[in-house]
C-alpha positions in Angstrom: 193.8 118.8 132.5 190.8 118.9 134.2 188.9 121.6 133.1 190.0 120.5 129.3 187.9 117.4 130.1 185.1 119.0 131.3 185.3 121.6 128.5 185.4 118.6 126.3 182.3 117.1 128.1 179.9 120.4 127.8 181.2 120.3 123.8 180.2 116.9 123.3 177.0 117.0 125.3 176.1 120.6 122.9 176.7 118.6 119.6 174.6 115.8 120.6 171.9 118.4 121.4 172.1 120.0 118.6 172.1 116.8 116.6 169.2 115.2 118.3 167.2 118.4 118.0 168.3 118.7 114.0 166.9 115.2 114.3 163.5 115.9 115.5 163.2 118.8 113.0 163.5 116.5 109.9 160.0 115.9 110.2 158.3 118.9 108.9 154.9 119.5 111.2 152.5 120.6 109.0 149.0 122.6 109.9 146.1 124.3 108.4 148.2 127.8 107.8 151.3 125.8 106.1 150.5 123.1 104.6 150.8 124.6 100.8 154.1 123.9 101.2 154.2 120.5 100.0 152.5 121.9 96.5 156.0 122.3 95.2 159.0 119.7 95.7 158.6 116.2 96.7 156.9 115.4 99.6 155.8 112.2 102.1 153.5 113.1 104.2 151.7 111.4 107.1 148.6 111.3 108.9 148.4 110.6 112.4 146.7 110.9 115.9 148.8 110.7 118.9 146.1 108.2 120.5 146.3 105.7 117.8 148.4 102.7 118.0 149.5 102.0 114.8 150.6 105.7 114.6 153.0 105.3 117.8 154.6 102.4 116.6 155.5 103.7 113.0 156.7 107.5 114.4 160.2 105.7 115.1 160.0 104.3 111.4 159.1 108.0 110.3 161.3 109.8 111.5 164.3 107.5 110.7 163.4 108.1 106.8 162.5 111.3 107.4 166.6 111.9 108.2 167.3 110.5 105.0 165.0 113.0 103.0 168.3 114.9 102.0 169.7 111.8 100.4 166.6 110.8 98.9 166.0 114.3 97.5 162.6 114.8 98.8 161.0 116.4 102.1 159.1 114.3 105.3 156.2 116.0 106.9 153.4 114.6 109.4 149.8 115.7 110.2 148.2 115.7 113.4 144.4 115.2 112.3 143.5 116.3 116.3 145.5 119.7 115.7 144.5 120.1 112.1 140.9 118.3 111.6 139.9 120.5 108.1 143.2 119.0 106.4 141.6 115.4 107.4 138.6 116.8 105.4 141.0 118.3 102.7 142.7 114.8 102.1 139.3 112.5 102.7 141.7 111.0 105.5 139.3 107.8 106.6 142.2 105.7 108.4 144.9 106.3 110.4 147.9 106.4 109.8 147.5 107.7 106.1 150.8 108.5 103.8 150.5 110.3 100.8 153.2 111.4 98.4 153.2 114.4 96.6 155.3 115.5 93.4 154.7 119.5 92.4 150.8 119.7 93.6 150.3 115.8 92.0 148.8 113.5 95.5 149.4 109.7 95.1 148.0 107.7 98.7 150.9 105.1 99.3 149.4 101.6 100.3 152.8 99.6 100.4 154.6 97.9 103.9 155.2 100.5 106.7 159.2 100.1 106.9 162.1 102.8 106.4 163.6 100.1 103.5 159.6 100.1 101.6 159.9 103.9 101.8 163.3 104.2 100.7 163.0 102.1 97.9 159.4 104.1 96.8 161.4 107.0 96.3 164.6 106.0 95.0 163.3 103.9 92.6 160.3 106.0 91.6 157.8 103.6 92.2 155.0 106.4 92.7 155.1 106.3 88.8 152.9 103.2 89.1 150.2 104.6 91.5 147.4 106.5 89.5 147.3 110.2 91.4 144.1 111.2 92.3 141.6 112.7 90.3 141.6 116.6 90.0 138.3 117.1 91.4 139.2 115.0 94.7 142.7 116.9 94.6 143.1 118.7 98.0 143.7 122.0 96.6 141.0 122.0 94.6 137.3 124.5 95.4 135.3 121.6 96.5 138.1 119.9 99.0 138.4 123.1 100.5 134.7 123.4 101.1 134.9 120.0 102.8 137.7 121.3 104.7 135.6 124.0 106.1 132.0 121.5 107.0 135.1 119.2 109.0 136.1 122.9 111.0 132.8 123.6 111.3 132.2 120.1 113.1 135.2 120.7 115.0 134.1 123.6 116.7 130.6 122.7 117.2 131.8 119.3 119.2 134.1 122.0 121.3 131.3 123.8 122.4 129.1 120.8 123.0 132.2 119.8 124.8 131.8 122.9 126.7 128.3 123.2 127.7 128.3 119.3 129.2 131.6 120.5 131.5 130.8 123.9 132.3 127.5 124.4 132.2 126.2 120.9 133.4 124.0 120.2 130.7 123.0 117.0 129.8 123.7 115.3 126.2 119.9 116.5 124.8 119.7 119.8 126.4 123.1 120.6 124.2 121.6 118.9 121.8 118.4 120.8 122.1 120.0 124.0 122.0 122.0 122.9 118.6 118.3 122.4 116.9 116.9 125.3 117.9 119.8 127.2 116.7 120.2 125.6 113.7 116.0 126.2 112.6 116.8 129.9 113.3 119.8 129.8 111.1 118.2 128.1 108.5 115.2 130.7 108.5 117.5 134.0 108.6 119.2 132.0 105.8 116.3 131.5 104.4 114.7 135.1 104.6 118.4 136.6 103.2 118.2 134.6 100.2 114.3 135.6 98.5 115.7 138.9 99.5 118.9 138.5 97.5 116.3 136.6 94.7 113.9 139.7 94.6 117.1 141.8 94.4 118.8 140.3 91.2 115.4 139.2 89.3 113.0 141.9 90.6 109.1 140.9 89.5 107.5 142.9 86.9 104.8 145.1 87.6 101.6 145.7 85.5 100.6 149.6 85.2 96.6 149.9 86.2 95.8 151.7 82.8 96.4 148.5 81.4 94.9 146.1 83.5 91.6 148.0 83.1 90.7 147.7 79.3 91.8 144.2 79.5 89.7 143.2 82.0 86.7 145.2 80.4 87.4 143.4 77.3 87.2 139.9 79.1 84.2 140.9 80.8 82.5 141.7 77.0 84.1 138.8 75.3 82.4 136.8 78.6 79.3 138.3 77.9 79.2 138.6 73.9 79.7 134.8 74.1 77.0 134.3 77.1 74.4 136.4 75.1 75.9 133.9 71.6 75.2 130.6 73.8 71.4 132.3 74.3 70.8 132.8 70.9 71.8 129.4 70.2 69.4 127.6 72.3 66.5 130.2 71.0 67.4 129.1 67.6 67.1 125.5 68.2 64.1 125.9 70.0 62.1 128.1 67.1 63.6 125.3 64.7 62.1 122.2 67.2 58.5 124.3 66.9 58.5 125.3 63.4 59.4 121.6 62.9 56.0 120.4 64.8 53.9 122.9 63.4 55.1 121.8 59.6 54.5 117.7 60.7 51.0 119.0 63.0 49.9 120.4 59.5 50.7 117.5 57.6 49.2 115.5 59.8 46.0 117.4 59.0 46.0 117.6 55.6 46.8 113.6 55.9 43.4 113.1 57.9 41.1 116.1 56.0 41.9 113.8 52.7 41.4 110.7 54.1 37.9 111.8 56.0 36.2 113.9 53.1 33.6 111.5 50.9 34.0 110.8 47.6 31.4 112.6 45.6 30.0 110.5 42.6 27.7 112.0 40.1 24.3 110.0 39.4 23.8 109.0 35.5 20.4 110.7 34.0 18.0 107.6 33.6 16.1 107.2 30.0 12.3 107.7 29.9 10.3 105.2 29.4 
C-alpha cells in the first residue's frame, strides 16, 4: 500500500513537471536566427529587457495568454532586446515593453491595456482590423530594416569591446574612445581609397592619342597668332586713317589761309589825254 502511494507521488510530481515545463514553452523565445517564423500564422510578440520594470510585472500577464494561444488560434512569442539588439533595430523598438501583432508577414504595434482579458479580446474579436499595419518601407523584413538591423549589431559589438578595453585593459573612457577615432579615420580612408578604385574600374577615363593632340595644339597656336598679327593690322589701319585724316584737314587749312592772304589784283583804267 505503501509503495502504491509513493508510486502515485513520483507520477503526480512527473505530470506537474511536465505541465509546468509545457507551460513555460508556450512562449516562443525568439532571436536573430528564428525570428522569420512569425512571417507566417498569427503572432503576438513582445519586446522586453529583463532589467525593466514594466517588463517583470507583465511576464506573468504574458505568459498566462500565451497558454491560451491554442484556443485563440494564434502563437505567443517574446524578444529579449539585450540577447537580440539588431531585431530592436529591425522593429524601430523605442520603448519597452513593445507588443506587436503579426498576421502572414503584415506588423500592427498594439497600444491597448496590458491585461490577459485586453489580449484575449484583440484576438478573438479581431480588433487588429482597426489598427493601420505599418508601412511597407518600415516593415521589418523589408532591405532597409535589415540594414538598420545591422548599424544596431554593429553598435552592439563596438560597446562590447569598449566594454572590454575599460575592464581588461584599464583604459580610461577617452583612450577607448581615442582608439575608436583613429580606427574609424583609417577605415574611412581604406574605404575611401577602395571606392575611386572601384570608380576608375567601371568608368575608366579616356585617353587622348599624342598624334592628335599635336595638330590641335599647332592649330591653336596659329589661330592665336593669325588673330594677334589681325589685332596689329587693325591698329596700323586706324592709325594711317588718323594721319591721312590730318594731312587732308592740314591741307585745307592751307589752302584756307593761301586764299585768304594773297591780294586782290585790280587793273588801273587807261586815263584820256588831255
Amino acid at each position: 500500500m505503501a509503495l502504491l502511494k509513493m508510486s502515485l507521488s513520483v507520477l503526480f510530481i512527473l505530470f506537474s513537471a511536465f505541465f509546468y515545463v509545457n507551460s513555460q514553452k508556450t512562449v516562443a523565445e525568439l532571436h536573430e536566427d528564428n525570428w522569420h517564423k512569425i512571417l507566417e500564422d498569427e503572432w503576438m510578440v513582445e519586446f522586453y529587457a529583463p532589467w525593466c520594470p514594466a517588463c517583470k510585472g507583465l511576464q506573468a500577464i504574458w505568459k498566462e495568454f500565451a497558454s491560451m494561444g491554442n484556443d485563440l488560434g494564434i502563437k505567443v512569442g517574446q524578444v529579449d532586446v539585450t540577447i537580440s539588439p539588431g531585431l530592436s533595430g529591425r522593429f524601430m523598438v523605442t520603448a519597452l515593453p513593445t507588443i506587436f501583432h503579426v498576421f502572414n508577414g503584415e506588423f500592427r504595434q498594439y497600444k491597448g491595456t496590458r491585461d490577459k482579458a485586453s489580449f484575449v479580446s484583440f484576438i478573438k474579436e479581431k480588433k487588429w482590423k482597426t489598427v493601420d499595419p505599418i508601412p511597407s518601407w518600415k516593415s521589418p523584413s523589408s532591405f532597409q530594416m535589415s540594414l538598420i538591423s545591422s548599424f544596431f549589431k554593429l553598435s552592439q559589438v563596438l560597446r562590447g569591446i569598449h566594454t572590454h578595453l575599460m575592464e581588461e585593459f584599464g583604459l580610461p573612457t577617452w583612450g577607448s574612445y581615442l582608439i575608436f577615432a583613429v580606427a574609424t579615420i583609417v577605415l574611412g580612408a581604406l574605404l575611401g581609397l577602395v571606392l575611386v578604385c572601384i570608380i576608375d574600374l567601371v568608368y575608366p577615363p579616356k585617353s587622348i592619342p599624342v598624334h592628335k593632340v599635336q595638330p590641335e595644339s599647332k592649330e591653336k597656336s596659329a589661330d592665336k597668332l593669325s588673330d594677334d598679327e589681325l589685332a596689329d593690322e587693325d591698329i596700323k589701319d586706324d592709325l594711317l586713317d588718323d594721319a591721312e585724316q590730318l594731312e587732308q584737314e592740314s591741307d585745307s587749312e592751307s589752302g584756307d589761309k593761301s586764299r585768304h592772304s594773297s591780294p586782290t589784283v585790280k587793273k588801273r583804267k587807261a586815263r584820256k589825254a588831255d
